[in-house]
Structures are given as C-alpha cells and as structure tokens.
N, C-alpha and C positions, 0 to 999 in steps of 0.2 A: 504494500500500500504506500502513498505516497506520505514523505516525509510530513509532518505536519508543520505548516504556517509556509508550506512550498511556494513557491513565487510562481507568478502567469508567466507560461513561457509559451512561447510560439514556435515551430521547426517545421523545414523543407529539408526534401532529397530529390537528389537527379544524381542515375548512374549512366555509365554508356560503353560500349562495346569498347569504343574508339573504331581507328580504321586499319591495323594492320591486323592484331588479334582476332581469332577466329571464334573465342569466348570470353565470354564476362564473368570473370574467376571472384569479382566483386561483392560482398552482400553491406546493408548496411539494415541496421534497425532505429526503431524511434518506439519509444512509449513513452507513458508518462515522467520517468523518470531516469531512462537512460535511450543513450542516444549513440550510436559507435560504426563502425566501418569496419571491416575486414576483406582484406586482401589476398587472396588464394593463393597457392604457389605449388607448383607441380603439374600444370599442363593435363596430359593425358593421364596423372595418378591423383587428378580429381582434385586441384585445387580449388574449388567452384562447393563442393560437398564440407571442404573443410571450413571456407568462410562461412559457409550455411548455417554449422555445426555451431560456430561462434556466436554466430547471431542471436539463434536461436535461445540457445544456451543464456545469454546476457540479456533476453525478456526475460529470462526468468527474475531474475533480480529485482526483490523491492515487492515478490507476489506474494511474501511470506510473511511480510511482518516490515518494520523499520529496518533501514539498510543501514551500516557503518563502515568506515574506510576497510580495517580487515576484512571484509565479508566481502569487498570485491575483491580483493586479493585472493581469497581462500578460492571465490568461484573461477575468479581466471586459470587459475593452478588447476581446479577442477575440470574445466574444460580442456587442458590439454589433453587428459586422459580417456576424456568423452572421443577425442579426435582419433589417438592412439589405440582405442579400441575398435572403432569403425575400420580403422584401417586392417586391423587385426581380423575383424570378422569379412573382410572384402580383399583381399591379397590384390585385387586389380589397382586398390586405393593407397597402397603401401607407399609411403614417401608423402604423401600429402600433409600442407600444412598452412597456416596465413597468421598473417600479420593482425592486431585487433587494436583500434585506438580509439578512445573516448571520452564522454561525460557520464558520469552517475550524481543524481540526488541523494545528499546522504546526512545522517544526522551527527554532529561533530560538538561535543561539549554541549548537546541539548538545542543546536540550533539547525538549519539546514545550512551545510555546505556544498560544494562541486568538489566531485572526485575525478581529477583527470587522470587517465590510466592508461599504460602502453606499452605495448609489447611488439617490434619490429619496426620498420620506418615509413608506415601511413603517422599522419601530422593530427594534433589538436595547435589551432590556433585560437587567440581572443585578439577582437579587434574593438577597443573601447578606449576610452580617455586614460590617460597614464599619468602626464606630468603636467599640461597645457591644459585647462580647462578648456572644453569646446574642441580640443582637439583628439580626433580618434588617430591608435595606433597598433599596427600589426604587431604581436608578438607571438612566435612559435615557441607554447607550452611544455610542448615533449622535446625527447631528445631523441635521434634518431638511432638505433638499432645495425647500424650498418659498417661497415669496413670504412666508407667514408666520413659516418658520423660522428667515428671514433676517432678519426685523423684530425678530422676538423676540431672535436672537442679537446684533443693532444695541442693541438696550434700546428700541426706536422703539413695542414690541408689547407687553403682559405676555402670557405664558401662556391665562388668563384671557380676557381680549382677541383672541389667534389663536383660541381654539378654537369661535370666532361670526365669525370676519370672514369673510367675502364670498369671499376670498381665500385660503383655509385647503388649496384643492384644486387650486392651482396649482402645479404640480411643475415645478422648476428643472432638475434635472440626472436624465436617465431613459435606460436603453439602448432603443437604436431613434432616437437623434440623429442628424444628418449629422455631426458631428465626436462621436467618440469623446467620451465625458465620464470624467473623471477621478474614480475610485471614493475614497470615503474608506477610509482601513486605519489599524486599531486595535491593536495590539499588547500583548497580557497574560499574564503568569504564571497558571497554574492551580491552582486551591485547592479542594482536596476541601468538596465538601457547599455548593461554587453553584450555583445553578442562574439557565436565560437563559429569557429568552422573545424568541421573534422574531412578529413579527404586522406584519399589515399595518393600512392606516390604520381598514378596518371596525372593527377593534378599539379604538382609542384614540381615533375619532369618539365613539363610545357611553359608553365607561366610562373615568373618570379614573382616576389613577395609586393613588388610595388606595384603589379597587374591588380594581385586578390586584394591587395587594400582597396584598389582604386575601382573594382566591382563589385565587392561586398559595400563602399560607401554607395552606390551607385542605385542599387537596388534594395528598398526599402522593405518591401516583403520575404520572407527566407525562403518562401519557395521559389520565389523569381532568382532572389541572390546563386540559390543552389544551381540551377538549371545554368544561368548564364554563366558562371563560373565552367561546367561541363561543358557547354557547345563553345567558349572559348580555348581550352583544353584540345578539343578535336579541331578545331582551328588551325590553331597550332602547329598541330603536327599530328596529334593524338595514337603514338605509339606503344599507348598501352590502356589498360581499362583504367575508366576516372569514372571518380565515386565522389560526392559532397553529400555532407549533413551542414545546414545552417540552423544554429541557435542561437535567439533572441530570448534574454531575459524581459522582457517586455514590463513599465514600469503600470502599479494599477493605476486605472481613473479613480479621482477621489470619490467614494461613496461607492465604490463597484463590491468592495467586502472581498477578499478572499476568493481566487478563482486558479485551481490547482493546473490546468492543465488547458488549453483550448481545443476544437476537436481537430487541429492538423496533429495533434501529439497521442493520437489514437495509437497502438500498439501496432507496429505492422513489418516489415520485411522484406525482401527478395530474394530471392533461390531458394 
C-alpha cells in the first residue's frame, strides 16, 4: 500500500525498438509507488524474459504492507534469483540477465522518502532547482555499473572519452549473476515540482545530458516529456532499444486534500 501522507505524483513511459535491433529487450513499470526500467541483455538467451522478470517482480513492492529502504534491497537481491531460476528451469534462457534502475516510495524515519536504486548502467536522473532558485538542473542520480563508469569515477576516463570507448557497453554488476550483486540505494527527501527520468542506456547513447534537460524543460506533461525524449533517441541514430519513465512530483492545489497517486500511475508494464 502506499506510503502514507504520499505526494500527487504524475508518470509517463514510451519505449521503442529503435532501428537497428530486431527486439525490445526493454520493460519498464509504473504503479503507484514504484517506477523503474530494465534492460535485457542476452539476445537470443532471452534478454526481453529477464527485464520482464524484473519488472514484474518490482510491482510487487509496497502490495504488502509499508515499504523501507532495506526491503528494496532484500527484493532486488530477491529477484536475481527469480531470474536464475527461470533460467535454470529453461536451459534455452541460460545466460540471461538486465540491468534494473529506479524510484521506490518509501517510509524513512516515519516520513515518505525516494529510494533511488541500481543495478547496471540504465540512469535515474532529477531534473529540479538545485542552487538558483527558478533554475532547473540535470543531475545523474546513479552511478553507472560499467567498465566505463568505473574509469570515469577513477578520473582514468573523462565523460567525453566513455561515451566512444570500445568499452562503454560492458556492464559490471546486472541481475541474472551467479552471486547476487549488490544494488546501489539512494536515499532522498521529496520536494514538490521534481521531477526524474529513469531511461535506459538507448537513451543517453544518442542524446547528451544538455538534449534531456532541454526536452524534459520543454514538455510539461510526462507522458509527452517521455515519448519525445524516445523519438528523439531514434533520431539520433537509435542503435539500440530506448526506454523512458518520467516522474513528476507534482505540487497539490490548495484545498485538493491529499491525492496519492493520479490515474497515469495505475500499475502497468511491458513484456
């Protein structure tokens, strides 16, 4: 159930093939209370079944009772082995696995916080006021999961430099491991009038970080923000499957009372 004294949030998705990939190895979900992307990996050994698995697996979250930061940890961990056993019972699916990044609703010293969580190198970003009042600012949440990521966070890499190496699509830590991989968790106070974007890497291959500021500022509703974000992506170039979640904390109207969830934040899925 959702956290209580939860904030009106608002959310869109738009995924897409792209145009070289022959599948959309992508899922992403949205309920009330969590919102996340997975990224498939493994081609022909069913990367597309293991994002699924992910997805799936992360509605559950929050059906049970009040949710807390470990408890998305323990089901992330949990899921790896949801994966690992599909794979076991499917020998065709052997090798599969995906990346999984996101928001969770969660209750933190008694109040509702964001639990940013992640595991391999699809992004949570927030794009909100920081230092400048009136001025919004991109910042990437996570940290990315990858041979580059890890160069870049060394200083061995610039930015610049990952986003052409050779090695950009090496992914370190992915559920579908034999040892569980230990998820990153972010913990944040909520601030009316943020809003995230969660995408996978189709998205931030093609368009740099000054593109999605400047089209997340651009479009005001998140399911338009979502979508154009995608068809800019395949623009691009679109060499691989792109997946967006936009989320709007959305601030209440005086006298609205308490509104947990609006109905784009209905429970729903892909693959």
């Amino acid at each position: 159930m959702p956290v209580a004294g939860e904030p009106r949030i608002r959310a869109g998705a738009a995924t897409d093939v792209g145009l070289v990939r022959v599948a959309n190895e992508d899922n992403y979900v949205i309920t009330a209370s969590v919102f996340a992307v997975a990224d498939g990996m493994g081609g022909h050994a069913a990367g597309d079944v293991a994002s699924g698995l992910a997805v799936a697996g992360l509605a559950q979250l929050g059906t049970e009772g009040t949710v807390r930061p470990d408890d998305v940890r323990r089901h992330i961990v949990r899921l790896n082995g949801d994966i690992l056993a599909a794979a076991a019972r499917n020998p065709e699916q052997a090798g599969m696995g995906t990346t999984v990044t996101g928001l969770c609703l969660v209750d933190f010293a008694g109040s509702p916080h964001w639990v940013v969580f992640n595991v391999g190198d699809s992004r949570v970003y927030r794009y909100a006021e920081k230092d400048v009042p009136g001025v919004r600012v991109l910042e990437q949440l996570t940290v990315d999961h990858s041979e580059v990521g890890e160069l870049v966070a060394a200083g061995k890499l610039s930015p610049a430099e990952a986003a052409v190496d050779p090695r950009r699509n090496v992914v370190t830590r992915a559920l579908g491991s034999p040892a569980a991989p230990e998820p990153d968790l972010f913990v944040y106070p909520l601030t009316a009038g943020e809003r995230f974007l969660i995408c996978s890497d189709g998205l931030t291959g093609e368009l740099d970080d000054a593109a999605i500021a400047g089209l997340l500022d651009r479009e005001e509703d998140p399911r338009d923000a979502a979508a154009t974000l995608v068809r800019a992506a395949v623009a691009a170039g679109g060499r691989d499957n792109v997946t967006t979640v936009v989320v709007d904390h959305v601030a209440a109207d005086p006298g609205a009372g308490d509104t947990p969830a609006d109905d784009e934040t209905a429970p729903r899925q892909v693959g």
